[in-house]
N, C-alpha and C positions, 0 to 999 in steps of 0.2 A: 685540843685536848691531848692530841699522841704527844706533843712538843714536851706538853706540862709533862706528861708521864716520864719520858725518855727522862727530861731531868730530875725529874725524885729519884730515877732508878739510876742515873749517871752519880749523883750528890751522893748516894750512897753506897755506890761501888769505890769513890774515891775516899770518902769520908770513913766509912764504919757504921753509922749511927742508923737505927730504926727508920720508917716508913714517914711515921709523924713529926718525929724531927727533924728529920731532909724536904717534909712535906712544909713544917712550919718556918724553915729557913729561908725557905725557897719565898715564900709569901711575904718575909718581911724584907728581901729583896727584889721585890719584882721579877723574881722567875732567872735573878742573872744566880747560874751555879759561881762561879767562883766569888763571888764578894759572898756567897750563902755557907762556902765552902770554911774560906776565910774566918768568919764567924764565928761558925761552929770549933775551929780550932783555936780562936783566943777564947771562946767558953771550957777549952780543954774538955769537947765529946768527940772531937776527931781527931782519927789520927794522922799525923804532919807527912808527908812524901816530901 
């Protein structure tokens, strides 16, 4: 459960995007951040580094 945390709150210190959307990202990747990260910025809700 800490792993899952770290990464919602990782996904969104990179990203920008709220709690449920790094939380709903992360779940439709299997927990991997960058393909969650990925995603979420061809959705254009995050922002690109």
């Amino acid at each position: 459960m800490a792993k899952k945390v770290n990464d919602i709150k990782e996904l969104q210190r990179r990203s920008g995007v709220g709690l449920i959307q790094a939380k709903k990202a992360l779940e439709m990747f299997d927990g991997n951040v960058d393909n969650a990260y990925d995603y979420l910025v061809r959705r254009g809700l995050a922002k690109k580094k």
